[in-house]
N, C-alpha and C positions, 0 to 999 in steps of 0.2 A: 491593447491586445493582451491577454490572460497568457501569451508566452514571454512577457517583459514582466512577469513576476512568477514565474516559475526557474528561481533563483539554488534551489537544494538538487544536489544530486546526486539521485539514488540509484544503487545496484539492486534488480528484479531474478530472485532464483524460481524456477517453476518448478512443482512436482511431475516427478517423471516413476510410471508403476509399470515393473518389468517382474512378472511372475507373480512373486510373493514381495519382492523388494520394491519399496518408496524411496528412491533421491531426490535431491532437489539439483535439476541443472541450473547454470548460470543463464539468460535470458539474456542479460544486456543493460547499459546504464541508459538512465532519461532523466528529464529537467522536469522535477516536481515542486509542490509545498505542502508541508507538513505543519499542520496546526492542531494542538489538543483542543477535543471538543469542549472536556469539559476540565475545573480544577479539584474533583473530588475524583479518587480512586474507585473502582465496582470490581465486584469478584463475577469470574462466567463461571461457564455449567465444570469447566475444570476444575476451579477453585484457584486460579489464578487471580493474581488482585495486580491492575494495569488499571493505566489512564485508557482512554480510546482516543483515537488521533484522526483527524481528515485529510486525507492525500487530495491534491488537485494536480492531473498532469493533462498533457496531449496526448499520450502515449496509453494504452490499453493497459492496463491493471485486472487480474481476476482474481476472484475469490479462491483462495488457499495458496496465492504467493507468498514467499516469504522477501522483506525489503528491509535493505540496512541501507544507512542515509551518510553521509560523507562524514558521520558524528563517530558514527562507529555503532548507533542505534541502530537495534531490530524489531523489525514488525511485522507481524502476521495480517492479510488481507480478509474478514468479514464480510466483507461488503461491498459491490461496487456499481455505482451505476454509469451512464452513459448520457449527456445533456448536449440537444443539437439544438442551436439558435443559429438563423438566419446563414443556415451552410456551414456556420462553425461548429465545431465537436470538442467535449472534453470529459474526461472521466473523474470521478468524485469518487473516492474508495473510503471506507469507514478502516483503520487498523487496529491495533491491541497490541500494545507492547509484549515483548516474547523473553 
């Protein structure tokens, strides 16, 4: 089972737009894994220079969450998709350290 190694747990804040204002509320924790894609650093269109990281959970992840991991690491959500085999479901997020 892919939830017998979803051992890291992470805190999920979501953007919440009220007017003119962006917060991020708190979401909730879930049992994820976090692994670097790759061992070289890349710069995005911000000019940030981050590793990029793959989240695997059970639990829904969207693109523009922000998640900090029991490490006290943050990361911002790029990417996420959705993978259904044989009635099971799990979500595969690409992050960006923040």
């Amino acid at each position: 089972m892919l939830a017998d190694h979803l051992r890291d747990t992470v805190t999920i804040s979501r953007k919440t737009v009220t007017g003119n204002m962006t917060t991020y509320a708190q979401v909730g924790d879930i049992s994820a894994h976090i692994q670097p894609i790759d061992d070289s650093f890349s710069s995005d269109a911000m000019g940030r220079t981050q590793k990029a990281y793959r989240l695997f959970s059970t639990s829904e992840v969207r693109i523009g969450d922000r998640i900090e991991d029991q490490d006290g690491n943050k990361y911002e959500c790029s990417g996420s998709l959705r993978h259904t085999f044989r009635s099971k479901s799990h979500y595969e997020a690409t992050l960006r350290g923040v």
